[in-house]
PAZAPA-4460 file (N, C-alpha, C; in steps of 0.05 Angstrom, whole numbers, plus 32768, in hexadecimal, padded with zeros to 4 digits):
% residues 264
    n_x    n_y    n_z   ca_x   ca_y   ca_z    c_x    c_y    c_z   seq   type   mol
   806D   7E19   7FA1   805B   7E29   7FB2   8044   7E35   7FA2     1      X     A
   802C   7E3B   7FB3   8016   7E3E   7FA2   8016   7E66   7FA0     2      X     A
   8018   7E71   7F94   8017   7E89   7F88   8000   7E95   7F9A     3      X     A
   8006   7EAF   7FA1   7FF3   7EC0   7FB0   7FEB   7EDD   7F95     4      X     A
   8002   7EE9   7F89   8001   7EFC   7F7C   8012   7EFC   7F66     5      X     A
   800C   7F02   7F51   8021   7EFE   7F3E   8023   7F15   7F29     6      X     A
   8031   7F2B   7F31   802D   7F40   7F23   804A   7F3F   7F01     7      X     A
   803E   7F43   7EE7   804D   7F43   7ED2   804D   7F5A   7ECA     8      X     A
   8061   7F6D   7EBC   8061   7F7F   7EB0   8055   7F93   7EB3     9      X     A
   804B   7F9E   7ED0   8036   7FB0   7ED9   8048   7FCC   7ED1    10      X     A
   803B   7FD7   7EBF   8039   7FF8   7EC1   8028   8008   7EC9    11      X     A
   8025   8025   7EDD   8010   802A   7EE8   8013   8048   7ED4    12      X     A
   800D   805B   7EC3   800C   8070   7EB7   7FFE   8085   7EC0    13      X     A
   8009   8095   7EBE   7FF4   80B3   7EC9   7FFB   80C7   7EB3    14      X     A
   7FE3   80DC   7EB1   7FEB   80EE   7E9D   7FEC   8109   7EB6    15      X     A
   8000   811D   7EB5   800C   812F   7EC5   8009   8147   7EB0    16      X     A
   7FF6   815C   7EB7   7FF5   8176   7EA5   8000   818F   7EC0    17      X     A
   7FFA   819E   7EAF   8011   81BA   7EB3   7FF7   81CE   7EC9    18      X     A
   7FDE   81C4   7EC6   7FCB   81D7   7ECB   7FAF   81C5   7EB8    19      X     A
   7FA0   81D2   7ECF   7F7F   81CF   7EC9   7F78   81D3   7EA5    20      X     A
   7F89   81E1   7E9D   7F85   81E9   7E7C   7F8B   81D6   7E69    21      X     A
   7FA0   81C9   7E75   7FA7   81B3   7E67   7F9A   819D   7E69    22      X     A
   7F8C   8190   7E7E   7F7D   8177   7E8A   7F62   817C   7E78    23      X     A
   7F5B   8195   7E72   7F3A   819A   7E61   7F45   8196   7E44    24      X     A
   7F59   81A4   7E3C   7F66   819A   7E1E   7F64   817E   7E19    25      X     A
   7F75   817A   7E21   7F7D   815B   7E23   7F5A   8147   7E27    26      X     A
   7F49   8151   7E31   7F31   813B   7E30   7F1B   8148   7E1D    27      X     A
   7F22   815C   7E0F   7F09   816D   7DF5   7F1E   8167   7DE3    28      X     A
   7F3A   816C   7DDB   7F48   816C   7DB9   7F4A   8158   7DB3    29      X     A
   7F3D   814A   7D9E   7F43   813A   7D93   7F61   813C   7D89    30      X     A
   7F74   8123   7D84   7F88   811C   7D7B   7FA3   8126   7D81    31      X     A
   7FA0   8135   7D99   7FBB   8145   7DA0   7FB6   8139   7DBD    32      X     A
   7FCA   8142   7DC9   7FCD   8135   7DDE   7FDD   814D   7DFA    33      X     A
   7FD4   8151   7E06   7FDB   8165   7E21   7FE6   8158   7E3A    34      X     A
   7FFE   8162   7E45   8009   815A   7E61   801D   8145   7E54    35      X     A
   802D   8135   7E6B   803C   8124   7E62   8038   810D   7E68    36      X     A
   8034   80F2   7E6E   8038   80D2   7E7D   8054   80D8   7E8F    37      X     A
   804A   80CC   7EA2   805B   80C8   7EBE   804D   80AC   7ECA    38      X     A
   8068   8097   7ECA   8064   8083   7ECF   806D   8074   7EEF    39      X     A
   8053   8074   7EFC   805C   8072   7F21   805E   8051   7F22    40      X     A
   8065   803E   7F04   806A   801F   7F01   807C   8019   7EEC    41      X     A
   8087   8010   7EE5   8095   8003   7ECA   8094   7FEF   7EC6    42      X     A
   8088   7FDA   7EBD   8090   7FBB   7EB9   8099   7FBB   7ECC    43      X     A
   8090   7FB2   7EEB   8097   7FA2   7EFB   8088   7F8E   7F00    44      X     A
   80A1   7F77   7F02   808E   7F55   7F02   80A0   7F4D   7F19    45      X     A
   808A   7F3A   7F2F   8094   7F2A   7F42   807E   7F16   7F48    46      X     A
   8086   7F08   7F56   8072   7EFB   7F5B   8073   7EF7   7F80    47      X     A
   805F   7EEC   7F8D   8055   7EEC   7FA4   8053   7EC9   7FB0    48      X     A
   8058   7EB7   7FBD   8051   7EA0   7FC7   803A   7EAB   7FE2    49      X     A
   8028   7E92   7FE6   8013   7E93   7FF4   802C   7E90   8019    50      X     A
   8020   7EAB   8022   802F   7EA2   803E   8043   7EB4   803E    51      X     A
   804F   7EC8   8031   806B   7ED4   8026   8053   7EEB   8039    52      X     A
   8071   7EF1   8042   806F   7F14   8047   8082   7F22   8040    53      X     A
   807D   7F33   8026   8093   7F49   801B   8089   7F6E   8029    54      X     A
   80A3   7F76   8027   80A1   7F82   8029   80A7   7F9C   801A    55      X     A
   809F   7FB3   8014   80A0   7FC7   7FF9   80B6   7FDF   8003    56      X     A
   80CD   7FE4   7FF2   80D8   7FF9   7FFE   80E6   8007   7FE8    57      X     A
   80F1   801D   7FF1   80F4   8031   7FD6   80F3   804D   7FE8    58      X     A
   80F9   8068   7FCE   80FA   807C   7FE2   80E6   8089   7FD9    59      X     A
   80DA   8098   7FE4   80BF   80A9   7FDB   80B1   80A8   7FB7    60      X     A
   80AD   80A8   7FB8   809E   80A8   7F99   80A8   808F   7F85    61      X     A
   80AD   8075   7F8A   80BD   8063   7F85   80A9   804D   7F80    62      X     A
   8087   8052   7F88   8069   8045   7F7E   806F   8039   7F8D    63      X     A
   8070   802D   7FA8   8064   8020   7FB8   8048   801D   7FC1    64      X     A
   8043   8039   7FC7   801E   8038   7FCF   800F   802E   7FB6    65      X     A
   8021   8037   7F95   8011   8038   7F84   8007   8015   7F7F    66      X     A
   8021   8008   7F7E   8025   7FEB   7F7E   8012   7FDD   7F96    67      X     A
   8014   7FE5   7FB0   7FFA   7FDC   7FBF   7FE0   7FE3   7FBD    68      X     A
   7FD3   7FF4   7FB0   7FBD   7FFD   7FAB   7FB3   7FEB   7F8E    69      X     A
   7FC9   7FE7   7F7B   7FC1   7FD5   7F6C   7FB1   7FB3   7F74    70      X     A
   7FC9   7FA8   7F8D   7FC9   7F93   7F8A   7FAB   7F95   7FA4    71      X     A
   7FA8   7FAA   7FA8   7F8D   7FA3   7FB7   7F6E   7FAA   7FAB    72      X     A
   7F78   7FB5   7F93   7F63   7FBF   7F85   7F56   7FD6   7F7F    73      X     A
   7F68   7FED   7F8B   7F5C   8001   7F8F   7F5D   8013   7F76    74      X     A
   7F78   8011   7F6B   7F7D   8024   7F52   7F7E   8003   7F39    75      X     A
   7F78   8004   7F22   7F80   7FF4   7F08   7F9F   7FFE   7F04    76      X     A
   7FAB   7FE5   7EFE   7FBE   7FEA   7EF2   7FBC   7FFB   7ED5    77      X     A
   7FCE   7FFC   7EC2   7FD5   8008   7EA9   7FCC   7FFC   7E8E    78      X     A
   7FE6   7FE8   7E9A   7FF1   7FD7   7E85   7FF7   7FC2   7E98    79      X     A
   7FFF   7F9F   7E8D   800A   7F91   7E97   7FF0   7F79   7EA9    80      X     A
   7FF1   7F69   7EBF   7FE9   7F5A   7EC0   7FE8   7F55   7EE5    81      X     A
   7FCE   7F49   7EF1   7FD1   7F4A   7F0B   7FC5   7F37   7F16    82      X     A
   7FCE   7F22   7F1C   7FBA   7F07   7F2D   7FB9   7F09   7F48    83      X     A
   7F9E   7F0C   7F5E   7FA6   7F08   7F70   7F93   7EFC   7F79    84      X     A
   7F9E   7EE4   7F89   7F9F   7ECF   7F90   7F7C   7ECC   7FAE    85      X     A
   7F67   7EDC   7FB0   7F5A   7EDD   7FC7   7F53   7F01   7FCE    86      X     A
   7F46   7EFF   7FDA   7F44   7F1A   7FEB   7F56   7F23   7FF9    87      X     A
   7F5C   7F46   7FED   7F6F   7F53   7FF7   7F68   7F72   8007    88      X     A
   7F77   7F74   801C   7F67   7F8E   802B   7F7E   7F9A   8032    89      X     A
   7F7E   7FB8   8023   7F93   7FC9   8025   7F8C   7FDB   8040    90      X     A
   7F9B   7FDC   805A   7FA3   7FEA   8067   7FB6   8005   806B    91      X     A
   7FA3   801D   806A   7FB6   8037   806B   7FA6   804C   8071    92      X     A
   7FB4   8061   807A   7FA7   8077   8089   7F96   8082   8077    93      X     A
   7F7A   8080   807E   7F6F   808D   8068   7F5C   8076   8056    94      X     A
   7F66   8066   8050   7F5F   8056   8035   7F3E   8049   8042    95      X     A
   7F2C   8048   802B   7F18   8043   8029   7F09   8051   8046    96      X     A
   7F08   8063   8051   7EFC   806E   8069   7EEC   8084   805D    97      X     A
   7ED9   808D   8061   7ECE   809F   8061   7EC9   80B9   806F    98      X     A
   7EDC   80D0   806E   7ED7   80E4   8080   7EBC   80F2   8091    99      X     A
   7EB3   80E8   8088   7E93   80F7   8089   7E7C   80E5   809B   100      X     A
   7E8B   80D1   809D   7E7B   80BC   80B0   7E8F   80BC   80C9   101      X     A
   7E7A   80A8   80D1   7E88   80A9   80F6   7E97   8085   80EF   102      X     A
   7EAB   8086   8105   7EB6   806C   80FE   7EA5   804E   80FF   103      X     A
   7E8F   8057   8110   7E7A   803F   810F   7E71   8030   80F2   104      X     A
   7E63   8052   80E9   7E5F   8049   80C6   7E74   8046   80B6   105      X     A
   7E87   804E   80BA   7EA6   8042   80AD   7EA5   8026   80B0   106      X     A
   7E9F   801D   80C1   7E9C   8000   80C7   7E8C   7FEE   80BC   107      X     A
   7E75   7FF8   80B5   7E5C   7FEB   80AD   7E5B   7FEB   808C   108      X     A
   7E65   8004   8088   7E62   800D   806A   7E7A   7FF6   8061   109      X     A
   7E90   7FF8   806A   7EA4   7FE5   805D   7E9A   7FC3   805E   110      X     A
   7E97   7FB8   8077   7E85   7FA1   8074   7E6A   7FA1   8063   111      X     A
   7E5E   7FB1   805F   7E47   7FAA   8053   7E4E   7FA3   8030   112      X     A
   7E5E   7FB7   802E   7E72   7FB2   800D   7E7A   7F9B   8010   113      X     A
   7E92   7F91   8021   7E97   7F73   801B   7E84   7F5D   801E   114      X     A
   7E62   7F64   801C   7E53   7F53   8025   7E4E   7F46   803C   115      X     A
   7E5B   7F4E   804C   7E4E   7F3A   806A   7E2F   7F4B   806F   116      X     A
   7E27   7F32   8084   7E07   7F33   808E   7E06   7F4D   80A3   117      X     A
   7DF2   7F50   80A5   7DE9   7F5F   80B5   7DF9   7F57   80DE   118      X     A
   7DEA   7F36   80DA   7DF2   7F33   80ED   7E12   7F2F   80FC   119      X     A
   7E27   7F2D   80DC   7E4C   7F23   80E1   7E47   7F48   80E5   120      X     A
   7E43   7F53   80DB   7E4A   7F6E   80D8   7E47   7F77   8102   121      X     A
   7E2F   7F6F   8108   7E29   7F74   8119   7E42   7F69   8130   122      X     A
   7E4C   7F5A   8121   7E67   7F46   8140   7E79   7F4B   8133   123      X     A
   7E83   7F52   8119   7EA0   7F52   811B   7E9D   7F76   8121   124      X     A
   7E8B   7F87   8122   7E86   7FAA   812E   7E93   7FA3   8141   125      X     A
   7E96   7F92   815D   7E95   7F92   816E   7EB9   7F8F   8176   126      X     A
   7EBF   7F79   816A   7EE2   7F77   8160   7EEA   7F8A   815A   127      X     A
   7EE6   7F93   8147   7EF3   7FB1   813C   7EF3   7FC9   814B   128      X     A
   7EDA   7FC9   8158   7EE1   7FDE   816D   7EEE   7FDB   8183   129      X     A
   7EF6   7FC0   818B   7EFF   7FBD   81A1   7F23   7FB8   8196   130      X     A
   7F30   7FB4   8189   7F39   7FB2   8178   7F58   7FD0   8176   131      X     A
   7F3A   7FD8   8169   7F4D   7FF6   8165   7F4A   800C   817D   132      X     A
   7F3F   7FFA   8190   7F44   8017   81AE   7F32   8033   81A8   133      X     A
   7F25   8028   8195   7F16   804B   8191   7EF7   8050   8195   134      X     A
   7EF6   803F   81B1   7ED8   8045   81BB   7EC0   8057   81C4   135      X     A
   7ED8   8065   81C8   7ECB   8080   81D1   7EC7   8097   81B8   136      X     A
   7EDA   808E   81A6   7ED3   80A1   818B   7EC6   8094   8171   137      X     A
   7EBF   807B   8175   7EB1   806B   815F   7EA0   8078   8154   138      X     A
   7E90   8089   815E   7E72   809B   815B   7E7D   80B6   8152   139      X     A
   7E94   80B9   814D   7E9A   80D8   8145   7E9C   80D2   8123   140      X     A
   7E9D   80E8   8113   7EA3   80EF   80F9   7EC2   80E9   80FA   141      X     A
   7ECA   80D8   80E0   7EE7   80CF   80DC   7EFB   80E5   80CE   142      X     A
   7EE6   80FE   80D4   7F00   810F   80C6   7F0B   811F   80DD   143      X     A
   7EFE   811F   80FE   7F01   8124   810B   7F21   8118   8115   144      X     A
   7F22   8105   8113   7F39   80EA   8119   7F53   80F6   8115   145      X     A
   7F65   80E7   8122   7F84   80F0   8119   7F88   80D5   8103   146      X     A
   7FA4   80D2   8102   7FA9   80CC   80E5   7FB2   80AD   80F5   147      X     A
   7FBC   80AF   810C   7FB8   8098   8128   7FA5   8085   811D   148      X     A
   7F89   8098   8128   7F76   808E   812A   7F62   8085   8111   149      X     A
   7F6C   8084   80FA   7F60   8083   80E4   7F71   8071   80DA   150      X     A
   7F88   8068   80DD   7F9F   8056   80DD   7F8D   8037   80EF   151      X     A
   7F91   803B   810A   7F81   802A   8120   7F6E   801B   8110   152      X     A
   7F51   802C   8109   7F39   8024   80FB   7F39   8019   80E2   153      X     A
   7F4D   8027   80D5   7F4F   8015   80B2   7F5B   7FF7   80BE   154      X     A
   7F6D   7FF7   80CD   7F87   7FE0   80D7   7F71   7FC8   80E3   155      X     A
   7F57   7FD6   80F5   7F45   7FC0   8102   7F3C   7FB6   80ED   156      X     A
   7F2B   7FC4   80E2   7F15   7FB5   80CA   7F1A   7FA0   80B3   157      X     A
   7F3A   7FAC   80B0   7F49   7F93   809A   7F51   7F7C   80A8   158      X     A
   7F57   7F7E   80C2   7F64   7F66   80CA   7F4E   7F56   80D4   159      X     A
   7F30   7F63   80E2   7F1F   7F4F   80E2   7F08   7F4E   80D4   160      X     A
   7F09   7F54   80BB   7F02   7F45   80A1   7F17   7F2D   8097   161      X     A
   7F28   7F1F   80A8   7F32   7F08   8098   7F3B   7F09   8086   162      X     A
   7F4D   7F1A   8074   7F51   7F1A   8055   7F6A   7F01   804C   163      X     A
   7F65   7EFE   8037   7F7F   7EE6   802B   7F97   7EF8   802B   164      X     A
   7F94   7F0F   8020   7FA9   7F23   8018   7FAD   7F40   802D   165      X     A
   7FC4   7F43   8037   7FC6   7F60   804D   7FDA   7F6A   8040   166      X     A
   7FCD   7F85   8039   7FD7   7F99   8033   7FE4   7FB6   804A   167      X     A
   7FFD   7FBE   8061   7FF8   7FC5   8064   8012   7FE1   8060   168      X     A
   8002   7FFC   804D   8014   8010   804B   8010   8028   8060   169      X     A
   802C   8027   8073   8030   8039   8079   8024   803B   8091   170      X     A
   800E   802A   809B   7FF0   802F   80B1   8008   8028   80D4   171      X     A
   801D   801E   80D0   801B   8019   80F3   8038   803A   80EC   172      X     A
   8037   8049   80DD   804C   8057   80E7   8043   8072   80F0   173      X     A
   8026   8073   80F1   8021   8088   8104   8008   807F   8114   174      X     A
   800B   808B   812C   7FF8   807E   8148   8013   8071   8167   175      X     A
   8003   8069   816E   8011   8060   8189   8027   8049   817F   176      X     A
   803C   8045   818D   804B   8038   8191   8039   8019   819A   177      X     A
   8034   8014   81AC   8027   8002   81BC   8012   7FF1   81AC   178      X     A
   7FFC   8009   8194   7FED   8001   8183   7FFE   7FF1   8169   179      X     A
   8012   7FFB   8160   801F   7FF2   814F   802B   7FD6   8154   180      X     A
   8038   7FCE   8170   803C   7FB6   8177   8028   7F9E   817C   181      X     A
   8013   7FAE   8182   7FFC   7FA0   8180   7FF0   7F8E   8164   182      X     A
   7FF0   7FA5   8154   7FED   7F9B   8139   8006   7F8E   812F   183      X     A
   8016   7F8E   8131   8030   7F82   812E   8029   7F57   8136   184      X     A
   8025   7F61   8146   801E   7F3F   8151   8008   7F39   8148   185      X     A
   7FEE   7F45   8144   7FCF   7F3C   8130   7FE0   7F36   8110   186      X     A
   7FF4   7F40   8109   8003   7F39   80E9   8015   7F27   80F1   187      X     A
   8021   7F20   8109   8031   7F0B   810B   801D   7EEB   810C   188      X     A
   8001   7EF0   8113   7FF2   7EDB   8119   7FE8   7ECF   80F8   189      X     A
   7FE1   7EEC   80E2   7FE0   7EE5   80C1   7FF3   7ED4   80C5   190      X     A
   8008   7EDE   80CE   8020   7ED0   80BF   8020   7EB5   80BD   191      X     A
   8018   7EB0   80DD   801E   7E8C   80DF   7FFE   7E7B   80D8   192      X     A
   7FED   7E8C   80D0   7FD5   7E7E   80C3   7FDA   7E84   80A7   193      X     A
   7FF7   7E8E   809B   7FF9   7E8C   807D   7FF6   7E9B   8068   194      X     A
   7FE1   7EAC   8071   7FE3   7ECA   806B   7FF3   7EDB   8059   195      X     A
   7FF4   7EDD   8043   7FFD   7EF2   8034   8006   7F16   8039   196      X     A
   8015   7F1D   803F   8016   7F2D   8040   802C   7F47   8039   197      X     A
   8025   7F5D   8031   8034   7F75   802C   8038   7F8A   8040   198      X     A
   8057   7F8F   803B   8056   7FAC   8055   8064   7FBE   8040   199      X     A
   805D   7FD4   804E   806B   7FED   8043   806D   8000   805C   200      X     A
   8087   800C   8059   808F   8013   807A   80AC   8025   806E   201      X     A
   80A6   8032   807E   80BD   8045   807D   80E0   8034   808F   202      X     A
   80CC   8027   80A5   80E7   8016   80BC   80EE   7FFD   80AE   203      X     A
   8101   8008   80B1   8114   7FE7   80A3   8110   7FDC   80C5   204      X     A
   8115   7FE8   80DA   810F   7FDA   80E8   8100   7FC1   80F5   205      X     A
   80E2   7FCC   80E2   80C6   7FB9   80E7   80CA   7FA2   80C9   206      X     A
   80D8   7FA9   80B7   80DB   7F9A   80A2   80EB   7F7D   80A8   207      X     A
   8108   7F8D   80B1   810F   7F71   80BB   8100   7F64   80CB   208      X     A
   80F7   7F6A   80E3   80E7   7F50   80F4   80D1   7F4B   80E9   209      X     A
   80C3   7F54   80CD   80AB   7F44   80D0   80B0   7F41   80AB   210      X     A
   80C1   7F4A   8099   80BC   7F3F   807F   80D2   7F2C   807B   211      X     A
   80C2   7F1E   806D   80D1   7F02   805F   80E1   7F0D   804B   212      X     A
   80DF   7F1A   802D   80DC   7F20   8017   80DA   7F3D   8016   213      X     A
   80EA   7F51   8006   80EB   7F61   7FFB   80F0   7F6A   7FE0   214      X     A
   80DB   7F7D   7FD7   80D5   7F90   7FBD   80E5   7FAB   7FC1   215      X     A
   80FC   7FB3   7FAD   810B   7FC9   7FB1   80FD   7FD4   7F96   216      X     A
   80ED   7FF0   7FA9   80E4   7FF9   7F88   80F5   8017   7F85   217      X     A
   80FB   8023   7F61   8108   8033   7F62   80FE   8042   7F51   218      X     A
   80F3   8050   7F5A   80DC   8069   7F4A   80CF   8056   7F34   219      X     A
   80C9   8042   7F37   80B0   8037   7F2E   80BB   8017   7F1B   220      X     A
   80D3   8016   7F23   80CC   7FF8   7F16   80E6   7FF0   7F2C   221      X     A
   80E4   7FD7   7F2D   80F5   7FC1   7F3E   8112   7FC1   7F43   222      X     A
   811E   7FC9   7F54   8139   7FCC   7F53   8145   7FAA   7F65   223      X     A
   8131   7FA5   7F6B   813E   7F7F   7F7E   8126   7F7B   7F88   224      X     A
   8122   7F61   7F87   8112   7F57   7F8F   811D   7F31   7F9B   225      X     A
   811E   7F2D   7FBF   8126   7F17   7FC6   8123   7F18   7FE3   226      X     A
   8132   7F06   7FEF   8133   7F0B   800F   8137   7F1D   8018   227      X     A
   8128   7F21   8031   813D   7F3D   8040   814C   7F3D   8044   228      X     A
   815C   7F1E   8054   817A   7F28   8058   818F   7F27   803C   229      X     A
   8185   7F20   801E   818D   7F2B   8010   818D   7F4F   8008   230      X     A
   8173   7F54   8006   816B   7F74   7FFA   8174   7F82   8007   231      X     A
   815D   7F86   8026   8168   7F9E   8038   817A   7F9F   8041   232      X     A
   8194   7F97   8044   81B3   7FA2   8046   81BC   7FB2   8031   233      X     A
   81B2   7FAC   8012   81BD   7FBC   8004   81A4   7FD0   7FFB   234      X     A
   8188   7FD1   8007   8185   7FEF   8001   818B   7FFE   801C   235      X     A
   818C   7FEF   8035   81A1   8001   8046   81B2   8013   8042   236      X     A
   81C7   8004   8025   81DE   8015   8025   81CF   802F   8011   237      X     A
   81BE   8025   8000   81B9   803C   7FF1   81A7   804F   7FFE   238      X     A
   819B   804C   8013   818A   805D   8021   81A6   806E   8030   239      X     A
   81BB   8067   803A   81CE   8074   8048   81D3   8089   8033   240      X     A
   81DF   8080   801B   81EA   809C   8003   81D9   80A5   7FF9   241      X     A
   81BA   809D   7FFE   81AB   80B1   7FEB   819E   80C4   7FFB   242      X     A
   81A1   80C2   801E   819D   80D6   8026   81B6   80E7   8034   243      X     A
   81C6   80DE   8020   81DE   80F0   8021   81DF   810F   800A   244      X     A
   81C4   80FE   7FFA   81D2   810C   7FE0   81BE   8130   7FE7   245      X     A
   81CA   8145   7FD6   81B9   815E   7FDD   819B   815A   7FCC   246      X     A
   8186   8172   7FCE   8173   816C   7FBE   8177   8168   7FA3   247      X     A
   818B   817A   7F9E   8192   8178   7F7A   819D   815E   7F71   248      X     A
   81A8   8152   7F7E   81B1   8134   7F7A   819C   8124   7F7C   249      X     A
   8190   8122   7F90   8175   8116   7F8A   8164   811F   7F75   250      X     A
   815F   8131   7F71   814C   8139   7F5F   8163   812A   7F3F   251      X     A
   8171   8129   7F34   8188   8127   7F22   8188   8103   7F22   252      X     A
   818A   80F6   7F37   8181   80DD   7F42   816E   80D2   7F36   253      X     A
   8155   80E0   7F3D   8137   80DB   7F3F   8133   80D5   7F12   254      X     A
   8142   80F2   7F0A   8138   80F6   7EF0   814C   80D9   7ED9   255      X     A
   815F   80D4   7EEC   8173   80BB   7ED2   815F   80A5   7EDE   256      X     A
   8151   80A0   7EF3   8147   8089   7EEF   8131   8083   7EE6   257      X     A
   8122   80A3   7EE9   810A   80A4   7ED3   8111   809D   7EB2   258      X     A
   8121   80A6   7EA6   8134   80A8   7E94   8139   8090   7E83   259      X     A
   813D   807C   7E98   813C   8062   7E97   812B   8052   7E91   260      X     A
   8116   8056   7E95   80FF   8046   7E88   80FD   8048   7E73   261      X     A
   80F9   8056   7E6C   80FA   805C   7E52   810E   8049   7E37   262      X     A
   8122   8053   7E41   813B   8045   7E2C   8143   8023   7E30   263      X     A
   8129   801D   7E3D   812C   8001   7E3F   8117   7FEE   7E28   264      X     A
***
């Protein structure tokens, strides 16, 4: 099979200080060094086939968004290595929108970046608005919007720009029911034109019916990676005892697997 994404050894690093005092240290002292590294990746390698839909799961802070934002371009990785295979368009509340404009120029500004003409700009405006149901508020400022509706508009514009690669975190789990099924079937149609694609979702529900392939991430590097009806049965079971456990257990949890990177 011909490769869509092929991620090797990706670490994503952040430096985490105590306070504003530390962040100014740390970029004027020469040779000392302020705050600590906190790593939201570890060497995680998988790879992607053209047509695969995986899906990303894990429990809060486990780099999912961070891992999709890579593979769409938004943040550089660290360290490590990232092929992807075509144009990729990350879908999520928020992402690439501009608060300060009205969703029309949300529209235009994003097409005009990926280069289309004046005149595609002018017909696929027309899709998109019709699209995401938001005709009557197209002309408002996008910070006005609910998180629905800013969801809707990022969700139109990626899917009719055509991308090789769909990215989508988190965008159908707030807004209408009805909208979400909707889009549900516009990703079922990628699917059977071949389409590449990523979900990230809180519902195991929507996972099973629409991913092929699952990524179990565990505070930042790979805990399984294979079929779903291999994976998600067994992070089922571990989603059952880990929200069994109190905060202190989690928090105690959280720190041996950070812990872990390390001593590898």
């Amino acid at each position: 099979m011909e490769k869509s994404v092929v991620i090797e050894d990706l670490s994503k690093k952040y430096k985490l200080y105590n306070n504003r005092k530390e962040r100014l240290l740390d970029l004027i002292v020469p040779g000392k060094s302020y705050g600590h590294d906190f790593y939201a990746l570890h060497n995680v390698s998988f790879t992607v086939d053209k047509g695969d839909i995986v899906g990303f799961v894990g429990v809060n802070g486990s780099g999912k968004s961070t891992l999709s934002n890579i593979i769409a371009g938004v943040i550089p990785e660290t360290t490590g290595s990232v092929f992807v295979d075509g144009q990729a368009s990350l879908i999520a509340v928020n992402a690439g929108l501009d608060r300060k404009l009205t969703g029309r120029e949300n529209i235009e500004l994003k097409l005009l970046m990926l280069g289309f003409s004046k005149h595609e700009i002018r017909t696929l405006e027309k899709d998109i608005i019709e699209f995401s149901e938001l005709e009557q508020f197209i002309d408002q400022p996008v910070k006005s919007y609910s998180s629905g509706m800013k969801s809707r508009l990022g969700f139109s514009i990626s899917i009719n720009i055509d991308p090789d690669i769909l990215l989508i975190d988190e965008a159908l789990s707030v807004g209408d029911k009805t909208f979400s099924e909707k889009s549900i079937e516009k990703m079922l149609e990628f699917k059977q034109s071949g389409k590449t694609m990523f979900f990230v979702s809180h519902s195991l529900g929507q996972m099973k019916r629409f991913c092929e392939k699952i990524l179990w991430l565990e505070f930042g590097e790979v805990k399984m990676y294979g079929s779903t009806e291999e994976v998600l049965p067994k992070y089922e079971d571990f989603l059952k005892n880990y929200k069994k456990m109190s905060k202190e257990d989690k928090k105690i949890f959280r720190k041996k697997a950070l812990e872990k990177q390390f001593k590898k």
